[in-house]
Every structure is written in structure tokens, then in C-alpha cells.
N, C-alpha and C positions, 0 to 999 in steps of 0.2 A: 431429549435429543439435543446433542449441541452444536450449534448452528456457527458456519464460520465464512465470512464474506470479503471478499477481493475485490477492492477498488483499482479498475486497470487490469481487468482479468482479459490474459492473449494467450498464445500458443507456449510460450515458453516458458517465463517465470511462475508467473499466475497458475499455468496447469498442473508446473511442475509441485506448486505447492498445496493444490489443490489435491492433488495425487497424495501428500504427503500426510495432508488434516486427512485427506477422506480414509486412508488405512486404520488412523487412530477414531476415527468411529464418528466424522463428524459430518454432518450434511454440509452443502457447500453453495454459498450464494455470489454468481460469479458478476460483475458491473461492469460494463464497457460499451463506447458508443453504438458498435458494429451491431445489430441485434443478426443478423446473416452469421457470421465470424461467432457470437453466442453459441446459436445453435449447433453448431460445429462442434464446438469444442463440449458443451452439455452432452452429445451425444455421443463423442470420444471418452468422454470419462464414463459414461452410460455405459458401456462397452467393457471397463477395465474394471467396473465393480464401483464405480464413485456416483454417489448420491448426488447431483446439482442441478439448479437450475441458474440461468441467465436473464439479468433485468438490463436495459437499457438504457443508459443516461451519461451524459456528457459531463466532464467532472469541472468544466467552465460554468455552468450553469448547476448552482447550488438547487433550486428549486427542482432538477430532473434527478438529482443524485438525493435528497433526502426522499424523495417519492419512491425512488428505486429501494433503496434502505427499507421503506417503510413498505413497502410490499413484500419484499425480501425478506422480514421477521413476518409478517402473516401469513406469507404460503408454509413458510419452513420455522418457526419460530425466534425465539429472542436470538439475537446476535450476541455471543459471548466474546468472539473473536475478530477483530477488525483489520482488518492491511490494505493498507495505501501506498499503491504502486504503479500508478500510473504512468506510462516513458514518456518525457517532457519533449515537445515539438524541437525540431532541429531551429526555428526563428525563434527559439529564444534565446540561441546563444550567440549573439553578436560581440564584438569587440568592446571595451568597456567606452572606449571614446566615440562610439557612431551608435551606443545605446540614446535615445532618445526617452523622455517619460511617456509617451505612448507606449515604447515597445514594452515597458513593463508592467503593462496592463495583461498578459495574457501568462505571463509566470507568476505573478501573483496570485489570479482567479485559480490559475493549474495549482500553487502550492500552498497556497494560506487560504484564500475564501471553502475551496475542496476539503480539505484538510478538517478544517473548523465547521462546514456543515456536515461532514460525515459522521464525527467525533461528537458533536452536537445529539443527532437524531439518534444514535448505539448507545450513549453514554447513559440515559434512564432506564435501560432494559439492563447493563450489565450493572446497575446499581442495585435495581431491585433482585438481581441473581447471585449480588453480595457477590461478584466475582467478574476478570472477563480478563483481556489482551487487545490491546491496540501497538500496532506495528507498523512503522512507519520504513520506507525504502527509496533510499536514495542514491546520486551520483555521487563520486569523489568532492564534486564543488561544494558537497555539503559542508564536507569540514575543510577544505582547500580553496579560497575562491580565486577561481582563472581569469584573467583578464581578457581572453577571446571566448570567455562566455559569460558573459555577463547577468542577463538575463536568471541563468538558473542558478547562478552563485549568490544572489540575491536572494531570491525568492527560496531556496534552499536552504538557505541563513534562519529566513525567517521561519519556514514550514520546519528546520530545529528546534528553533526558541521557544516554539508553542509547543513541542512534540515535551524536549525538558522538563517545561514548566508543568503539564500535563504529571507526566513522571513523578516529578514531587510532589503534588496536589494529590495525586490519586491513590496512588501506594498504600495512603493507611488505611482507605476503602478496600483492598485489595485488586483493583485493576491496577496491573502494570502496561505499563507504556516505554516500547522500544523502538530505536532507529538502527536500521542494517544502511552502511552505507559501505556499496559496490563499486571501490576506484574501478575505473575505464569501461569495458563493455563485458557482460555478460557471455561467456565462450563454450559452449558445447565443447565434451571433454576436458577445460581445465580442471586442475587439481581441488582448487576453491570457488572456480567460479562457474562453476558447469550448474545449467539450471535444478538439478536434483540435489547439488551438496548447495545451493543456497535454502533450500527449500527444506533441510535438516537443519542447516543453520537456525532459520527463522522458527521451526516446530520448537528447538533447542532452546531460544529466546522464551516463547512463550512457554514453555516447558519449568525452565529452571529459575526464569522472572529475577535476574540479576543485573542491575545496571540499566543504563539509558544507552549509551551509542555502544554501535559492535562494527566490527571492519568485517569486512569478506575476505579481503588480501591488505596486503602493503600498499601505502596510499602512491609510493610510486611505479606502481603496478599498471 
């Protein structure tokens, strides 16, 4: 059975692409702080024919998110498919000149410490399965960084760089490693960015395993 798990699993994205793995035959292990908002949406998909279940863990704190990971491959088995998509706090996007080194303490933990423990705790099960996908999802500032958001232009940069470097690293194991990155907001019914055509997008990605970064639209979209 092939297990596929959503770091930042909500009502929209997450579900939608949960919806997407779960047609093509996959169990689905869904991570978000809410364990309430889990159940919800576990029992929504219940309902539409989708295999999931929901662990809880904050993706600031490494040590609740590899726990969740690691329960998440023994209830449902090895993780072949990894997505990290967590929506980054609106206080991390401050002006570049009233960012403080405090304030980048909490886009960090959200895109690099998360990032690298999740990637960390999947990466020996899809090793040993001589196979897997990690899928990384981000904001425009990933590849544009804004100066009235500082915060996750930064930390976006870097949660790239590792996502990259991955990429090249991995590839000749056969785990590919990709980045979707969604300029502006996510919109019910657009053409490209409606949560069901990212959600083919991203199957697509791990599907045809071509390249590191993918746009959803035009970055000045």
C-alpha cells in the first residue's frame, strides 16, 4: 500500500490533494496542529472514498513533527510521498527594515528546522523502498523576495536551497524532490490556482519526476 503524507494538511490545499493521492490508490497521512480540524477533515474524506488518518504536531517543534511522521508510517505504513505545505504565519512578513533577528526565529523553525526534520525521519523508509517524492510548496517570495515580507522571503530562500540541493543528491537513488511555488493566494475557481488544479499539478510533479521548481501561474500573478 502506498502511503502519502501532508505536512500542513487544512481544508483546502491539503484536502484537495489528498482527494487527488487518495483516487490514485494511496493511503493518506494528513499533519496539522488542529487535532479538532483533523478529525474533520479525516472524516470528510471518509465519506468521499479516501483512506486517512490525522496526527498532530506543530511543524515549529521538530521533535512533535518527527513523532507524528513516525507514527504515521506504523499505523499506515512507509511514507513514499512527502509534501510540505504548511501556510506560513502572517508575522512573518514584516517590512525588511523593522525585521529584527528575533523575528526570524519563527520562519526559520516554520521553513528550514520543519523542512529538514520531516525530510530527515521519510528519507530511510523511501530509501529502503528504492523509491519515493518529496514536494515541497511555497509562496511567490520563494523565488521573488519582497521587501514587505521579509520573514518568508528569507526563510523561503533557504527552505529552496535545501529543497535543490536534495534534488541533486537524491535523484540517482530514485527519490525525486520538487518545489510548486504558488505566486499570491490560492483562489477557488481560478484557472491555475484553484485548490484541485494545484492538486493535479503536484500529482503531475510527482508523477513525471522532471525538474526541481514548477510555477502554478505567472510570478506576477
Amino acid at each position: 500500500m502506498s502511503v502519502f503524507a501532508i505536512v500542513g494538511a487544512g481544508p483546502g490545499l491539503g484536502a484537495a490533494v489528498a482527494r487527488r493521492f487518495g483516487r490514485e490508490g494511496y493511503d493518506v497521512a494528513l499533519v496539522a496542529r488542529d487535532r479538532h480540524r483533523l478529525d474533520e477533515l479525516v472524516g470528510e474524506l471518509a465519506d468521499e472514498g479516501v483512506a486517512a488518518r490525522g496526527f498532530a504536531a506543530d511543524v515549529r517543534r521538530p521533535e512533535e513533527l518527527v513523532a507524528a511522521l513516525r507514527d504515521a508510517a506504523a499505523a499506515l505504513g512507509t511514507i513514499e510521498v512527502l509534501q510540505y505545505s504548511p501556510v506560513p504565519h502572517r508575522d512573518f512578513m514584516r517590512p525588511v527594515l523593522e525585521t529584527r533577528h528575533r523575528d526570524l526565529l519563527g520562519p526559520i523553525e516554520f521553513s528550514v528546522y520543519g523542512p529538514v526534520a520531516a525530510v530527515q525521519q521519510v528519507l530511510p523508509g523511501m530509501r529502503e523502498l528504492g523509491r519515493g517524492t518529496v514536494l515541497f510548496v511555497n509562496g511567490g517570495t520563494a523565488a521573488v523576495p519582497h521587501p514587505e515580507r521579509a520573514g518568508t522571503s528569507i526563510a523561503f530562500a533557504a527552505e529552496s536551497a535545501y529543497g535543490h540541493l536534495l534534488h541533486d543528491r537524491l535523484a540517482p537513488e530514485g527519490i525525486h524532490v520538487g518545489q510548486l511555488v504558488i505566486p499570491g493566494a490560492i483562489t477557488p475557481g481560478h484557472v491555475r490556482k484553484d485548490p484541485s488544479v494545484l492538486a493535479d499539478t503536484l500529482w503531475g510533479m510527482h508523477r513525471d519526476r522532471r525538474g526541481f521548481r514548477h510555477y502554478a501561474d505567472d510570478l506576477d500573478s
